[in-house]
N, C-alpha and C positions, 0 to 999 in steps of 0.2 A: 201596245203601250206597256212599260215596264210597270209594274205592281209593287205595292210599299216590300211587301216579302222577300220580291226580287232585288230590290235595291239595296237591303240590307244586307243580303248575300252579298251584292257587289261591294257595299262598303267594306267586308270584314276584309276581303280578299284585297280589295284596294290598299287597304291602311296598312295591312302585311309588306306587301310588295314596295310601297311609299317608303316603309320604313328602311327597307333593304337598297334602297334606289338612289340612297342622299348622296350623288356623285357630281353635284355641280353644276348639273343640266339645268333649263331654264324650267319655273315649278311648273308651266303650261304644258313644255313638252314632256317633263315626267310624270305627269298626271295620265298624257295621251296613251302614252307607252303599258303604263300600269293599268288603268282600262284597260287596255287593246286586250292583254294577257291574262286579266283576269275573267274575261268574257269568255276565252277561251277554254282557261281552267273548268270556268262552272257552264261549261259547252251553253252559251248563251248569244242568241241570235239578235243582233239589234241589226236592224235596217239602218244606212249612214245619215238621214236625219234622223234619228233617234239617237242614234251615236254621241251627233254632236251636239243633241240637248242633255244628256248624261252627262258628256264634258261639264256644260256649266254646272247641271246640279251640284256634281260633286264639289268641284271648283270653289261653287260657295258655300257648298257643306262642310269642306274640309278647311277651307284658307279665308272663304269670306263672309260676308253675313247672311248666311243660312236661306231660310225663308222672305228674309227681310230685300234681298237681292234683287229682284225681279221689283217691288213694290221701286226701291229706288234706282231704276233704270227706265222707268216709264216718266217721262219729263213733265207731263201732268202733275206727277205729286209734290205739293210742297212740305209737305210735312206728314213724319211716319211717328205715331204713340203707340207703344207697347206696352199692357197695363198687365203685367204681368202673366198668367196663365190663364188671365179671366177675355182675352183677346185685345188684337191689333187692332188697331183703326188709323186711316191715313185723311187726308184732304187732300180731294184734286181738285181743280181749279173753284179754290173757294169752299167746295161744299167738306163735311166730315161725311165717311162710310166706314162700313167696319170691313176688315179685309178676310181673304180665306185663306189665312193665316191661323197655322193653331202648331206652338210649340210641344215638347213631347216633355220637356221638363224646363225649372227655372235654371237650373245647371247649363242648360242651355243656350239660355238669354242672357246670363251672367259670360260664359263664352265670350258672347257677341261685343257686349260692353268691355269685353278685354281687348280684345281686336282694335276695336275703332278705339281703344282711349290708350295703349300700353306702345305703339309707336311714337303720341305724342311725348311720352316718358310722363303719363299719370298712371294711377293705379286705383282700382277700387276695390274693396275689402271691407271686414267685419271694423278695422280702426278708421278706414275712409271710406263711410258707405254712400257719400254722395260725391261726385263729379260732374264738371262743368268743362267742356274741350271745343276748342274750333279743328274741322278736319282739314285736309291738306287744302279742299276744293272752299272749304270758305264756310260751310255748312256746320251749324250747331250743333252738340250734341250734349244731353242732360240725363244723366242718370242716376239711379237711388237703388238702394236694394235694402235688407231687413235687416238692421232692426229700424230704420227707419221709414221706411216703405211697407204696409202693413199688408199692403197686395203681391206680395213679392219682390221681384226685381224689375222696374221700372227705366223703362228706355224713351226717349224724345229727339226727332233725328230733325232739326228743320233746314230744308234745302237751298242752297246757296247757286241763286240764278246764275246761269252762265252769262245773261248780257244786262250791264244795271239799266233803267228805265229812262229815258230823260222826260223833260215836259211834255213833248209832242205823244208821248206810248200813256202816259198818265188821260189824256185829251181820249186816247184810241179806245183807251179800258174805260170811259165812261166813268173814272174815278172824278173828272169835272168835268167843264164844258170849255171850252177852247178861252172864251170872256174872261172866266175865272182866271184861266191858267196866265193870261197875258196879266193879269193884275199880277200876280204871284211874282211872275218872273222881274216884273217891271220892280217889283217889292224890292226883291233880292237887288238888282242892279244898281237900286239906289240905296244899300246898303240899310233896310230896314232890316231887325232883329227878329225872328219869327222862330215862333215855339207852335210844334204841330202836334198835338192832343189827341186820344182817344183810349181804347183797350185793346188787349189783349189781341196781338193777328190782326189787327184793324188797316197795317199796312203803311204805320208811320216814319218807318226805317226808308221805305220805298219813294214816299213824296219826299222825306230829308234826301235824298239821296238826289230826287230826280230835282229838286231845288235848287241844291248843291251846280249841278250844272250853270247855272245862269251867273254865277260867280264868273268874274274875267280871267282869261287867261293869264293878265301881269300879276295877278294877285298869290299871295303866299298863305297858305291855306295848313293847317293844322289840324286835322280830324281825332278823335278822343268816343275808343268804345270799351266796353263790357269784350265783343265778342265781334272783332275787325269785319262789318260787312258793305261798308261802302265804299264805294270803285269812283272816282271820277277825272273827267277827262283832263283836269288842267292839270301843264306841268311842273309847277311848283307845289305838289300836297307831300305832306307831311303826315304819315298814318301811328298811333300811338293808340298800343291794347293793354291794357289791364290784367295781371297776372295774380292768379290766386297763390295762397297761400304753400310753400312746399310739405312733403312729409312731416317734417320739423314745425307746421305750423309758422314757420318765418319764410320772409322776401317775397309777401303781399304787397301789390301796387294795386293803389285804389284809384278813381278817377280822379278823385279832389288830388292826389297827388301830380298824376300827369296832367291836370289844369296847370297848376300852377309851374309846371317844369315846362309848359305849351307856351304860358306868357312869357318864357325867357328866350323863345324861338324867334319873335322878330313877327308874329302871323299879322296878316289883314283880317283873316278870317279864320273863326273858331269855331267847330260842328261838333257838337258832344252828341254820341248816338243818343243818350238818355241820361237824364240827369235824377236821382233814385235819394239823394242824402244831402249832406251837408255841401256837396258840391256847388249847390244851385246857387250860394250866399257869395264864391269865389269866379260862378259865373257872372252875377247879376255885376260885383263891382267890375267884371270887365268889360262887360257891356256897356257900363257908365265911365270907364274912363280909357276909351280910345279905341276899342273894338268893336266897334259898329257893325251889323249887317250879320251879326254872328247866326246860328241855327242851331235849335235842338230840337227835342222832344221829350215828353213825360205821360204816364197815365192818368185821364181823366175822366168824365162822365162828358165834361161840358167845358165852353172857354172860361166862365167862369170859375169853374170847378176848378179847371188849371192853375189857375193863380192863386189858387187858395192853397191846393199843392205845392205850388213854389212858395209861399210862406212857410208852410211845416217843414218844408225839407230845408229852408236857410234858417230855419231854426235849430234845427236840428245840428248846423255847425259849430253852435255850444262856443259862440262868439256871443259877447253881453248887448246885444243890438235893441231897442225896440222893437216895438212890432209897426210903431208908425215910421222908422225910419227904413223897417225892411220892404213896407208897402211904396213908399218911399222909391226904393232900388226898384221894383216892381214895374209902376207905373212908367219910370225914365228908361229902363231895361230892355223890356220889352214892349214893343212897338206893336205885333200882329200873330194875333191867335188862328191858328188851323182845327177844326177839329174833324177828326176824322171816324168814319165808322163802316163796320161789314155791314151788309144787310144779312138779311134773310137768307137769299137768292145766290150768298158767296160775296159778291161784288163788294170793293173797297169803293168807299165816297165820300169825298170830303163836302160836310153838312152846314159846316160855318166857316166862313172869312172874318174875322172882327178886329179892331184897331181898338188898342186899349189910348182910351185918353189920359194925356200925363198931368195934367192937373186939375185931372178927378180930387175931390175932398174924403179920405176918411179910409173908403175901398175903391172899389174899382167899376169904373166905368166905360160900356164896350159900345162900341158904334160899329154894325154892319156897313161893312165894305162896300158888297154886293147886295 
């Protein structure tokens, strides 16, 4: 097995020859090349599967993400945190571990976050030291460095499944029970409005998504995210992302804006990945007037808790409303609460079913489903 000493030898000798080699070859096959000769240079014996795990090293030492490469090529992990030089930690299926993973500098990390964020034409720096980017595969990516990251430079990679979930894989994961799931579906078909709750990783994008499914295929569908992650089958969707802010700090598109450019589209159906601000006050009136059967999500503790949420944030659209009439929009709005939560153990579970009653008196009143 090649030794850290040895490899540095090969990288000096590599990068040399790299440099001298930019003649339009594909970068696999002159990487191959540049090995082959530099092994030979520093008279170095690699047996041919060692050879071709050198290949990769270098491959992602030089061109792609480092250490971080192997963690995201193992299909288990969903999510890779890099807390700066204090270590990685990943979660496969479900659970958090910390990985054996250990950078050699923050120079390093900073790298990496240029890689994955400087294709899509962002940049981060000392003037932007935070960034927000979807990668080509669909996968999030958040990063921070110092002076606002007091741990250094701060990397968040979360994985963008290759197949989205429908109800029946929701049933299979034990995130409900088959009973449930028929209610759910039956929910959506009859175009009730459902808002699916919980925290953080809890997995709410997942049940939006696989909910999403039960939607009819006639139907004209408009989707509305932060960061484009849901896929589905019918063919009329309309997918609509959210763009932060340029260099210049101008030609930010917020949700509340592609709501309201969504209801000029003509949809049956409107799926906001998440609803975070003032958006929720230009959701609820379209839930109340003609867009039935719509779907989101928000963070919550509880169903209750949800709609308490959804007050603050339609409050927050700095529209001169009541609070009785935004309870008001609430109660007619939305029809049925999901909440959802990880356990312990990893596993996503959806904990409550509840139908909000529309004419509760005052706040809100919830009737288990189930």
């Amino acid at each position: 097995m090649t030794t850290e000493s040895t490899k540095q030898r090969i990288e000096r000798g590599l990068v040399s020859r790299l440099r001298e080699a930019q003649d339009g070859r594909p970068r696999r096959e002159m990487l191959k090349a540049a090995l082959r000769d530099t092994l030979t240079a520093e008279r170095i014996v690699a047996p041919s599967v060692e050879l071709v795990e050198l290949e990769r090293f270098f491959d992602d030492r030089l061109f792609g993400l480092g250490p971080l490469a192997p963690l995201l090529r193992d299909e288990r992990v969903s999510e890779v945190m890099v807390n700066g030089l204090r270590g990685v930690w990943v979660e496969r299926e479900g659970r958090l571990e910390r990985a054996a993973v250990q950078f050699a500098s923050e120079d390093e990390i900073v790298l990496i976050i240029e890689r994955l964020v400087a294709p899509l034409g962002r940049r981060i720096d000392l003037a932007n030291p935070l960034v927000d980017a979807r990668l080509a595969d669909g996968s999030r990516v958040h990063a921070a460095i110092p002076p606002i990251s007091l741990a250094g430079p701060i990397l968040t990679i979360r994985r963008f499944t290759q197949r989205a979930l429908g109800p029946e894989d929701l049933v299979r994961l034990d995130t409900c029970d088959a009973a449930t799931m028929d209610v759910l579906v039956g929910a959506v078909r009859d175009r009730r409005s459902i808002l699916v709750s919980g925290g953080t990783s809890c997995g709410k994008t997942t049940t939006l998504n696989a909910l999403a499914f039960a939607i009819g295929e006639s139907e004209r569908i408009v989707t509305i995210e932060d960061a484009a992650e849901l896929r589905l089958p019918q063919p009329n969707v309309v997918s609509l992302e959210t763009r932060s802010p340029s260099v210049e700090g101008t030609g930010a598109i917020d949700v509340r804006t592609l709501l309201r450019a969504a209801l000029r589209m003509r949809p049956d159906r409107i799926v906001i990945g998440e609803v975070r601000g003032g958006e929720a006050l230009d959701m609820l009136q379209a839930m109340n007037t003609g867009h039935r059967g719509s779907l989101t999500t928000a963070h919550a503790n509880g169903p209750y808790e949800a709609l308490l949420r959804l007050e603050t944030m339609a409050l927050m659209a700095g529209v001169d409303l009541p609070l009785a009439a935004i309870r008001e929009q609430i109660r007619r709005g939305i029809e049925i609460v999901i909440q959802q939560q990880r356990l312990p153990d990893g596993r996503r579970r959806i904990t409550h079913v509840v139908e909000v009653v529309p004419d509760a008196r005052d706040t809100y009143e919830l009737r288990p489903i189930l």
